[in-house]
C-alpha positions as CSV (number, residue, x, y, z in Angstrom):
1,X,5.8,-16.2,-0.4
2,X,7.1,-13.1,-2.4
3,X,4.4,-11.1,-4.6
4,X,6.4,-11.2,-7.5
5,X,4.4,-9.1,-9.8
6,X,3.6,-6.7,-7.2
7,X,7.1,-6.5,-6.0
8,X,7.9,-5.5,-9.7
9,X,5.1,-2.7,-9.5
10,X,6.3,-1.2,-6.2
11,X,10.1,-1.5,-7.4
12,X,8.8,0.8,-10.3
13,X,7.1,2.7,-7.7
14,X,10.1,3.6,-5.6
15,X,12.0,4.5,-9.2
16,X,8.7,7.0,-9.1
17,X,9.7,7.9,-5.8
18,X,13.3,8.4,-7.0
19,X,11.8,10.4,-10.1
20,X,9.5,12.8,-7.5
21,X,13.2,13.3,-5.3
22,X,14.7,14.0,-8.1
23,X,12.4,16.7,-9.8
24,X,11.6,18.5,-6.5
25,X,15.6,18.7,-6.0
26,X,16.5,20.1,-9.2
27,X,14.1,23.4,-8.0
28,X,16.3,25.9,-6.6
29,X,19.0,23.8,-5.8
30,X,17.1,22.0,-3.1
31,X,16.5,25.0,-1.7
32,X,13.0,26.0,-0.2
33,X,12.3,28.3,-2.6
34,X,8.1,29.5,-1.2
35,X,7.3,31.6,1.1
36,X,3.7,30.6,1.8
37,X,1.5,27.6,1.6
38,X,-2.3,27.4,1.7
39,X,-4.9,24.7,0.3
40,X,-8.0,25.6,-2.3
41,X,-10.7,24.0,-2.5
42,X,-12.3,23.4,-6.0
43,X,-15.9,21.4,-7.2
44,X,-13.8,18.3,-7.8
45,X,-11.7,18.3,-5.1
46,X,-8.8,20.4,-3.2
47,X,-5.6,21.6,-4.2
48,X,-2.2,22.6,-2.4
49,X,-0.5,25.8,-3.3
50,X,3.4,27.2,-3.0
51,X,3.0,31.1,-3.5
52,X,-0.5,30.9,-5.1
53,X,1.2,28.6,-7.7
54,X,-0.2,24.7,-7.8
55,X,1.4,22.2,-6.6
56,X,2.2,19.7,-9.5
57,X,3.0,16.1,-9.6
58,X,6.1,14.9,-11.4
59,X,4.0,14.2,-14.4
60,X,3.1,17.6,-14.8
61,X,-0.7,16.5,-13.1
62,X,-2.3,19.0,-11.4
63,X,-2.5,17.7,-7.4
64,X,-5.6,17.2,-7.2
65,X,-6.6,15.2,-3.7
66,X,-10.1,13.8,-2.5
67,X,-10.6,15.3,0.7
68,X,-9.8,18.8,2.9
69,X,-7.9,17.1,5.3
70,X,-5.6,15.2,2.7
71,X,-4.4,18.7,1.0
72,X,-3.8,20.1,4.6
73,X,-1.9,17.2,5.7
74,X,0.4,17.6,2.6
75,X,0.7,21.4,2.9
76,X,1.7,20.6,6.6
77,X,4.7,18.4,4.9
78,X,5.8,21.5,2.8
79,X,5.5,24.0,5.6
80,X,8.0,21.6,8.0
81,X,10.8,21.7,4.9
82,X,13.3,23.6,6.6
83,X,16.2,25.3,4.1
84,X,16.1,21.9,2.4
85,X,13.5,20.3,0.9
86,X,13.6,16.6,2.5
87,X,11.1,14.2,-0.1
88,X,11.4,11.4,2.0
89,X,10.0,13.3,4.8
90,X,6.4,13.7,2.4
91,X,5.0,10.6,2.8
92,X,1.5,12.0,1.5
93,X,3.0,13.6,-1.3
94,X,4.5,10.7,-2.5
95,X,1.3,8.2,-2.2
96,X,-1.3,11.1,-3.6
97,X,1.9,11.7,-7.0
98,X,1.6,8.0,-7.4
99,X,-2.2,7.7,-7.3
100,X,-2.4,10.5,-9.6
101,X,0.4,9.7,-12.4
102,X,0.8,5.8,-12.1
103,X,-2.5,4.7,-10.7
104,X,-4.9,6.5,-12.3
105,X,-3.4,6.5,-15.6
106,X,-2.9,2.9,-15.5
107,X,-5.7,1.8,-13.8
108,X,-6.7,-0.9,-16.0
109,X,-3.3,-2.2,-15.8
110,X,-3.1,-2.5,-12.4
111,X,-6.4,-4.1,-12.1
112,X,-5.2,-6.7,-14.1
113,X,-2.0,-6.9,-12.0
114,X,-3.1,-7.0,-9.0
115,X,-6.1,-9.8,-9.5
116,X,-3.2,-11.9,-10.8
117,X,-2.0,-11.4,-7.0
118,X,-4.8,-13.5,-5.8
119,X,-2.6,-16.6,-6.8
120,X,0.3,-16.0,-4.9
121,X,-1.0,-14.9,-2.2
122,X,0.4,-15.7,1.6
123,X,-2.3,-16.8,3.6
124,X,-2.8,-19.5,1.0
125,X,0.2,-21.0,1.2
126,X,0.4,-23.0,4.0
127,X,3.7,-25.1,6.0
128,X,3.2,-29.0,6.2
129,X,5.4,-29.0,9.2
130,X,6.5,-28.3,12.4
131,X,2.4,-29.2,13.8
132,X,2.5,-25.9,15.8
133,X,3.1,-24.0,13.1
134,X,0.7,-25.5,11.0
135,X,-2.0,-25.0,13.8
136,X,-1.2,-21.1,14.1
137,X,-1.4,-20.5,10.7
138,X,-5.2,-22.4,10.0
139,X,-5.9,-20.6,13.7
140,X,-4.8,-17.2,12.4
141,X,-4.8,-17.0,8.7
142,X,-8.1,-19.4,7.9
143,X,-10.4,-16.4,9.5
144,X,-9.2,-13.9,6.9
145,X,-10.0,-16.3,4.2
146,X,-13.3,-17.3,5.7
147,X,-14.2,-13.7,5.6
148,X,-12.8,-13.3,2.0
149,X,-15.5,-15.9,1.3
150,X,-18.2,-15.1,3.0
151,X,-18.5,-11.2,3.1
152,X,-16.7,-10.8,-0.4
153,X,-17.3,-13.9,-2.0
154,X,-13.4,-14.5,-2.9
155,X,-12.8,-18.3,-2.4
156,X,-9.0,-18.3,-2.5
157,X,-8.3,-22.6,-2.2
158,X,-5.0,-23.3,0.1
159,X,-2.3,-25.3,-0.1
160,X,0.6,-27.0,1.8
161,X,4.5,-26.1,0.6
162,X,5.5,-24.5,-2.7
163,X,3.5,-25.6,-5.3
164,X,1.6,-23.3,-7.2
165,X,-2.4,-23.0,-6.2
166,X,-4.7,-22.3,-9.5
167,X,-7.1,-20.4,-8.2
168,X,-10.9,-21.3,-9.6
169,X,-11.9,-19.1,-12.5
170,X,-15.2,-17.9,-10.5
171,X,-13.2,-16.8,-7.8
172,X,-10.8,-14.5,-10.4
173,X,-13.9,-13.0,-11.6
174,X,-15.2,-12.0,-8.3
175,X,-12.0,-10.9,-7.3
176,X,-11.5,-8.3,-10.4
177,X,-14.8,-7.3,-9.6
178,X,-14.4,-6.0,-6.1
179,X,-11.1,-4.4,-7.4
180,X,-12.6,-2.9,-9.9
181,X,-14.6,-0.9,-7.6
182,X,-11.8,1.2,-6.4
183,X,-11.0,4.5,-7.0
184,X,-7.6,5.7,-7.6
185,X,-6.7,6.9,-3.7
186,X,-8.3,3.4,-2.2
187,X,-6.7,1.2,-5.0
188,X,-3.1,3.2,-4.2
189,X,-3.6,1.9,-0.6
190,X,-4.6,-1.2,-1.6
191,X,-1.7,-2.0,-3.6
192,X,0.9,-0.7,-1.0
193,X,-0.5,-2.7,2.0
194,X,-0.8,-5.8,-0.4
195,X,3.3,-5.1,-1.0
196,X,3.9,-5.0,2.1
197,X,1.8,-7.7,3.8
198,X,2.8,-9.9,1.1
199,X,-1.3,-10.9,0.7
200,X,-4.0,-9.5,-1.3
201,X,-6.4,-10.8,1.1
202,X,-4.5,-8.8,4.2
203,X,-4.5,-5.3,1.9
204,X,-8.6,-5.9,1.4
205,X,-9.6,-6.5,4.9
206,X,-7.7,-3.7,5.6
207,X,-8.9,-1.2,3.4
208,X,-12.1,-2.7,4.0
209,X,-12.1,-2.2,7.8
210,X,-12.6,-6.0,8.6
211,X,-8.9,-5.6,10.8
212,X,-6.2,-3.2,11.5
213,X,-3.3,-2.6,9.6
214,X,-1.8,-3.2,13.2
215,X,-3.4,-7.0,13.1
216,X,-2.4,-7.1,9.3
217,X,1.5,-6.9,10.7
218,X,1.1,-9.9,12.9
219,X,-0.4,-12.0,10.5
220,X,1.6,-11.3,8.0
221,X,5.0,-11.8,10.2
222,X,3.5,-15.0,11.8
223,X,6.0,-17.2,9.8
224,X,8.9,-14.7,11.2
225,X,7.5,-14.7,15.0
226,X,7.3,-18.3,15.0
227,X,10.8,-19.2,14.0
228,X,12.0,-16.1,16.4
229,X,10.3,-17.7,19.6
230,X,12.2,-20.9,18.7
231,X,15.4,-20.1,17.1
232,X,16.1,-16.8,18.7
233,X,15.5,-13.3,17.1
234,X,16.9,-12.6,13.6
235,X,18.3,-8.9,13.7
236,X,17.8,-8.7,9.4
237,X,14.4,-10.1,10.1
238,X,13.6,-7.1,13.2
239,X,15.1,-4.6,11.0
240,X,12.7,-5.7,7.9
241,X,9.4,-5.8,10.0
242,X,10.5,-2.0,11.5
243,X,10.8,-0.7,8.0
244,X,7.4,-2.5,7.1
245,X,5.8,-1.4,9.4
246,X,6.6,2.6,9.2
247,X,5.7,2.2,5.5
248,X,2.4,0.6,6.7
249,X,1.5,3.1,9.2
250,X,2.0,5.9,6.8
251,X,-0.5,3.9,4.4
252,X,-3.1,3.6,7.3
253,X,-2.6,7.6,7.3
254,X,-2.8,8.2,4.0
255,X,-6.4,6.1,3.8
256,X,-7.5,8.0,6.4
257,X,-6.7,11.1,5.4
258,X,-8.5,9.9,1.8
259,X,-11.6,9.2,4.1
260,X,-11.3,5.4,2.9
């Protein structure tokens, strides 16, 4: 089941991503062009800084990051460019820019966005056939939405096929409200795991330390494992789950490093 709206946003998010490559290139004609890079701490937060000058994001924002060990890990990333700077290679950089000039600045937005998610979720969107794969998917995916219920108070109904689920107006409410609870940094992480697990409900236990991003993976490619251990292995499919999985891990960092 795609996230349709959320694919949208993160599409958006990689044209960020573009934007960020682009600005950082035009400096010096991709050239490194500091000599030193040191952190600074500050009473709302820590800062990163290139030859005592701040580091800014694309949107002219001061980078200003939650935690020590987050502004350390991103001057790491601009101590390892070598004679080139490499954006791609920032992976910190690029989440804390986008919690800073997209989230936070359209936070309300978002919100609204991503509650919408709650209906198009994949773990509520069940096969009606083969009987194994029906079985797997209420053994594995039911226990997420059980604790969506019962620690949360999200009850997310399921359904068999492709028709679209209306989700019950109590359980909308209840959802923006736990989403409304996140800061900037946590809703940045949220969003990204949701993109890439295809579920809302995967991106909250996550974030909310009910599983692993590492058990989030498997559930989320338990459609894909199943048809592999029948059909055969689908090279696309292999290549898709690698890429989705880096971009995962560096989320699972990035939380971390926010002290989520």
């Amino acid at each position: 089941m795609i996230f349709g709206l959320l694919h949208k946003y993160f599409t958006y998010n990689h044209c960020f991503y573009e934007n960020f490559n682009r600005k950082i290139n035009r400096v010096n004609n991709h050239q490194v062009f500091f000599k030193s890079v040191k952190t600074q701490p500050s009473g709302k937060g820590f800062f990163v800084k290139l030859d005592e000058r701040y580091v800014h994001t694309p949107s002219g924002n001061k980078l200003q990051l939650p935690t020590k060990i987050l502004a350390e890990a991103i001057a790491e990333e601009w101590l390892k460019q070598d004679k080139k700077i490499d954006p791609s290679s920032m992976p910190m950089m690029q989440l804390s820019c986008t919690a800073i000039d997209r989230v936070h600045e359209n936070r309300t937005d978002l919100i609204d966005e991503t509650v919408s998610y709650g209906e198009t979720d994949l773990l509520c969107y069940r096969a009606d056939k083969p009987l194994e794969l029906v079985k797997l998917q209420l053994s594995c995916w039911q226990p997420v939405l059980d604790w969506l219920a019962d620690d949360l108070g999200i009850k997310l109904k399921v359904a068999s096929g492709i028709v679209h689920i209306k989700q019950e107006k109590a359980s909308i409410i209840k959802l923006r409200e736990v989403i409304s609870a996140y800061l900037p940094f946590p809703l940045t992480a949220l969003i990204r795991f949701s993109q890439s697990f295809s579920s809302l409900g995967l991106g909250l236990a996550v974030t909310s330390h009910h599983i692993t991003w590492e058990q989030a993976i498997e559930l989320a490619f338990l459609d894909e494992k199943f048809q592999a251990q029948r059909w055969g292995e689908d090279r696309e499919a292999i290549e898709r789950e690698k890429n989705i999985r880096t971009e995962v891990e560096q989320t699972a960092h990035f939380m971390s490093l926010c002290g989520i």
